[in-house]
C-alpha positions as CSV (number, residue, x, y, z in Angstrom):
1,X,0.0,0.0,0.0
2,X,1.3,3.5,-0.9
3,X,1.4,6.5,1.7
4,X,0.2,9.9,0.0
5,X,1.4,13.1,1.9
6,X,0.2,16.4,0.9
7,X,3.3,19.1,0.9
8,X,3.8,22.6,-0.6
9,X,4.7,21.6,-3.7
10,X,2.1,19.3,-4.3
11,X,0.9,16.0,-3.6
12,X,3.8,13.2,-2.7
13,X,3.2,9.4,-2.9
14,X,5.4,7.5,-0.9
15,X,5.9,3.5,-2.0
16,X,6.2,1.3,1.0
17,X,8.9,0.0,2.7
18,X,10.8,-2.5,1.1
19,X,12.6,-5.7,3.7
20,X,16.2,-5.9,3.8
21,X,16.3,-9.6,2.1
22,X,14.3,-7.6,-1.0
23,X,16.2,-4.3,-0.8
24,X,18.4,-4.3,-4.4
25,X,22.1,-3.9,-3.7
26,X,23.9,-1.2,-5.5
27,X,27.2,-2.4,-6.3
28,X,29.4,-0.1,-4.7
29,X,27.1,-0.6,-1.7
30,X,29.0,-2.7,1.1
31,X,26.5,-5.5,2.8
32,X,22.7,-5.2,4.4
33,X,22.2,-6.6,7.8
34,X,18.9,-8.7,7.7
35,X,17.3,-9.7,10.9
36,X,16.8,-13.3,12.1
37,X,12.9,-12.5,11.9
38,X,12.8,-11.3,8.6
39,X,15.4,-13.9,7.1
40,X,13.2,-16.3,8.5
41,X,9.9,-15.1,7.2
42,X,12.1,-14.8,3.6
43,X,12.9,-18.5,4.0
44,X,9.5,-19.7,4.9
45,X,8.3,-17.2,1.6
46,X,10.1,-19.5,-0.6
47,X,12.1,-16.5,-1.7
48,X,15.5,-17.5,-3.1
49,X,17.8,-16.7,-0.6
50,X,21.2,-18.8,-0.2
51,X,21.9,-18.8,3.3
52,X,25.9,-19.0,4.0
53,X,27.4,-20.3,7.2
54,X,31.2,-19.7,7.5
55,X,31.5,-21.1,10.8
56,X,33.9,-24.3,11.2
57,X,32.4,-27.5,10.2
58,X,32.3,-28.8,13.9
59,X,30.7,-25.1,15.3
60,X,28.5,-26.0,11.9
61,X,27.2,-29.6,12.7
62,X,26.8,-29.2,16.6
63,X,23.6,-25.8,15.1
64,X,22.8,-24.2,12.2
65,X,20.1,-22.8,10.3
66,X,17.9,-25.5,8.2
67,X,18.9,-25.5,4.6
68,X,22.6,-23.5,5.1
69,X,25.4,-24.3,3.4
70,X,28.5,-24.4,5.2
71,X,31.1,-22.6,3.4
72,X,34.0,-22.2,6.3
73,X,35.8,-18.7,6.0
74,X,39.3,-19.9,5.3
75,X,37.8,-21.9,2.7
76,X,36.0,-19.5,1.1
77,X,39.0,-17.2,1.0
78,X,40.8,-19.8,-0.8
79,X,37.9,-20.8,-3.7
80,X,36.4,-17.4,-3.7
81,X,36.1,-16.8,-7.3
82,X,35.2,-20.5,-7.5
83,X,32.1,-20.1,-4.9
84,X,31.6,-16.7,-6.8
85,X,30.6,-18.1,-9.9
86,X,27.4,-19.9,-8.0
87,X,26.4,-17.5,-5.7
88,X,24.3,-15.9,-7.8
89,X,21.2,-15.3,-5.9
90,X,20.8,-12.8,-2.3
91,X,23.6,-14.0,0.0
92,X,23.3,-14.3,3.4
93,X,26.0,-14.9,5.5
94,X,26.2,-16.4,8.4
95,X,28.9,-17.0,11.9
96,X,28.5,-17.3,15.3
97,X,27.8,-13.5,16.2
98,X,28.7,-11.8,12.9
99,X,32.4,-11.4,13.0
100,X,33.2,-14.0,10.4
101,X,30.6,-13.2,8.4
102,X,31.8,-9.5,7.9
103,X,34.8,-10.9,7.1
104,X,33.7,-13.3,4.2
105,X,31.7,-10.3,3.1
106,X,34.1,-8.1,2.4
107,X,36.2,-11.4,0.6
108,X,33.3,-11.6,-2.1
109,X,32.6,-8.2,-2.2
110,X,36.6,-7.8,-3.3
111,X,36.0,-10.7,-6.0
112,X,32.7,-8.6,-7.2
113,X,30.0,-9.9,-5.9
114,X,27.5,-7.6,-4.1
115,X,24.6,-9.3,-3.6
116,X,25.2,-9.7,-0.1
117,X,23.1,-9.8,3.2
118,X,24.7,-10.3,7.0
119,X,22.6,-11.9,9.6
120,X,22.1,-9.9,12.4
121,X,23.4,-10.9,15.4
122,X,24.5,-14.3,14.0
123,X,23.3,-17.4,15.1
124,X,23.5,-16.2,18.4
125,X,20.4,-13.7,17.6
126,X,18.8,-16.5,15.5
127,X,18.8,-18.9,18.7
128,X,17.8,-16.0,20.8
129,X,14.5,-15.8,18.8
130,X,13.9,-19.6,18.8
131,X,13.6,-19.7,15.8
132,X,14.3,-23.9,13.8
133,X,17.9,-25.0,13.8
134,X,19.5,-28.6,13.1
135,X,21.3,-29.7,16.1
136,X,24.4,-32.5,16.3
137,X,27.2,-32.8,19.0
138,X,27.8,-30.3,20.9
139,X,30.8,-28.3,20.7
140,X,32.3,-25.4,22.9
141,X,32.3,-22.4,20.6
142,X,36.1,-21.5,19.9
143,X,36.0,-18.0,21.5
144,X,34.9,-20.4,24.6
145,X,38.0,-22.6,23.6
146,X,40.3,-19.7,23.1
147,X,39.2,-18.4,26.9
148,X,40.2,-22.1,28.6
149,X,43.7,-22.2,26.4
150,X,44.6,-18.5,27.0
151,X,43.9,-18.7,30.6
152,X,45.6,-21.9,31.3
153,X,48.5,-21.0,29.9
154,X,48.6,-17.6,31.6
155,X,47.5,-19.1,35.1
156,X,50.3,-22.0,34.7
157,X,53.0,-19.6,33.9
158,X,52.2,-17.1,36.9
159,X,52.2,-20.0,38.7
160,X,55.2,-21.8,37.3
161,X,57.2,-18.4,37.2
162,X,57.5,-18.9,40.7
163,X,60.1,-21.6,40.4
164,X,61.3,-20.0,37.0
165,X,60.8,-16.6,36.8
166,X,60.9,-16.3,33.0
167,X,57.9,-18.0,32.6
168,X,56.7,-14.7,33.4
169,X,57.0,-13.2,29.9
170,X,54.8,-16.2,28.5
171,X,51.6,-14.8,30.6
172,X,52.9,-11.3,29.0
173,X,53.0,-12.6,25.5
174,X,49.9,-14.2,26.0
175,X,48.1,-10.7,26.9
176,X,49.7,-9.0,24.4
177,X,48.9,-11.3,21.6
178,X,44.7,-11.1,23.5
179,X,45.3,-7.1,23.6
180,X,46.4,-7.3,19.6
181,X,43.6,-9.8,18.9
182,X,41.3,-7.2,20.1
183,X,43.1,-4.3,17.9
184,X,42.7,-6.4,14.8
185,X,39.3,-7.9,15.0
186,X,41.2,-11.4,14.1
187,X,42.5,-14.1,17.0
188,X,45.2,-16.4,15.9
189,X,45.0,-18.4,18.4
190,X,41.0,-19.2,17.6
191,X,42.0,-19.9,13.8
192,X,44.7,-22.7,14.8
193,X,42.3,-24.0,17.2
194,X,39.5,-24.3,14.5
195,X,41.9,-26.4,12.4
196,X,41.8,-29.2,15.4
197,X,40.4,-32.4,14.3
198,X,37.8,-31.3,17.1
199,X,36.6,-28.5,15.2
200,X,36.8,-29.6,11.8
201,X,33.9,-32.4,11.7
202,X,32.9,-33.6,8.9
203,X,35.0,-33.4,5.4
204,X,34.6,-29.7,3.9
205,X,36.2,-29.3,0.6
206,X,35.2,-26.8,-2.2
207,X,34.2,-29.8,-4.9
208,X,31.4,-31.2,-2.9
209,X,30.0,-27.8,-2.0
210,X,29.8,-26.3,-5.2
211,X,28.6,-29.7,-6.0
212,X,25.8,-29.1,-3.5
213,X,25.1,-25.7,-4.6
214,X,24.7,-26.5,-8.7
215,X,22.1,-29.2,-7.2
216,X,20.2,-27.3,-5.7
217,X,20.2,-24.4,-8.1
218,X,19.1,-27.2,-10.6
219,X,16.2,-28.4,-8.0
220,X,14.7,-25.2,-7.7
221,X,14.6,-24.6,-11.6
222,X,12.9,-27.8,-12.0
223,X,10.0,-26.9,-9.6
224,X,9.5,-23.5,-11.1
C-alpha cells in the first residue's frame, strides 16, 4: 500500500517499505544486515535466498540454520572466485555472532559480488528468537576454547614463574597477543584451534559444496 502526503509543492506518494532480504544492492554498496525475523519469514516465503554459514564445520554440525550451506571462511578465502561463480542469488552470511561473516563479506565483495546480506546478530540472535535450527554434537564455541587455552596457559606460567621466573613473559606474550587480537578484529590463536580435528567435523572441501550448490540451483529450476 502506498502513503500519499500532501506538501507545498504538491501531492507526494510514498511506496512502501521495502525488507532488507528484497532491498536491491547497488554495487558499490557494502552489505545489508537482515534480521533473524525477517530472514526467517524470507525463507519460509520460498524467496531464493542462499543462506551461507562460515562457521567451522564442527561449530557447523553441533547448530545451524535448516537449509545453510556451510562454506568455512578460510575456505572461502581460498575458492572465492570459485564459490563466486554460484552464488548468484541474495547471499546471506552467516557465523556465530557476525564477525566471520563480515569478514567473508568483504572477501566476495573484493572478488565482485555484491549481492550480499549479514545476519544480524548471527546465530547467536537467531537462537535468541527460537527460531528452527539442526542440532548434532555439541561443541564449545572456539571464543569459549580460546578463553580455557589462554587462561591456562597464563595461570600455569604465573604459577610456574615462581620456580622459573621467565615464565613470566609467556603470561605477557599471552596478553599481548589477547590485547592485539582485540586491535585487529582477528584471533590467531582461535584460527589454529579451528583447524583441530575437534573442530573440523565432517570433510569440507570446495568440490562437494559447489557440487551441493549446482544441485540445488538445478532443483529449484525444476520446480518453477
Amino acid at each position: 500500500m502506498y502513503d500519499i502526503e500532501d506538501t507545498p509543492g504538491g501531492t507526494f506518494v510514498k511506496p512502501p517499505p521495502i525488507s532488507p532480504i528484497e532491498r536491491p544492492l547497488m554495487t558499490e554498496s557494502p552489505a545489508v544486515t537482515v534480521d533473524p525475523n525477517s530472514l526467517h519469514e524470507s525463507i519460509d516465503s520460498g524467496k531464493n535466498v542462499r543462506i551461507i554459514d562460515v562457521r567451522t564445520p564442527g561449530q557447523f554440525e553441533t547448530v545451524h540454520i535448516r537449509g545453510a550451506y556451510n562454506v568455512p571462511l578460510d575456505l572461502l578465502r581460498e575458492h572465492r572466485d570459485e564459490f563466486c561463480a554460484h552464488f548468484d542469488e541474495n547471499v546471506v552470511l552467516v557465523c556465530r555472532s557476525g564477525q566471520r561473516a563480515g569478514q567473508a563479506e568483504q572477501t566476495l565483495r573484493e572478488a565482485g559480488l555484491f549481492n550480499l546480506h549479514i545476519l544480524d546478530g548471527g546465530m547467536l540472535a537467531w537462537e535468541a528468537a527460537s527460531l528452527p535450527v539442526n542440532r548434532g554434537a555439541e561443541r564449545w564455541d572456539l571464543d569459549r576454547q580460546v578463553r580455557l587455552v589462554a587462561g591456562s596457559l597464563v595461570l600455569s606460567s604465573v604459577l610456574g614463574s615462581i620456580a622459573v621466573p621467565k615464565l613470566k613473559w609467556l603470561a605477557a606474550g599471552i596478553g599481548g597477543g589477547l590485547t592485539l587480537a582485540a586491535l585487529s578484529n582477528t584471533c590467531a590463536m582461535g584460527m589454529l584451534l579451528s583447524k583441530l580435528p575437534y573442530n573440523r567435523g565432517a570433510s569440507c572441501d570446495a568440490q562437494s559444496i559447489v557440487a551441493q550448490l549446482v544441485e540445488s540451483k538445478t532443483e529449484r529450476a525444476e520446480r518453477n
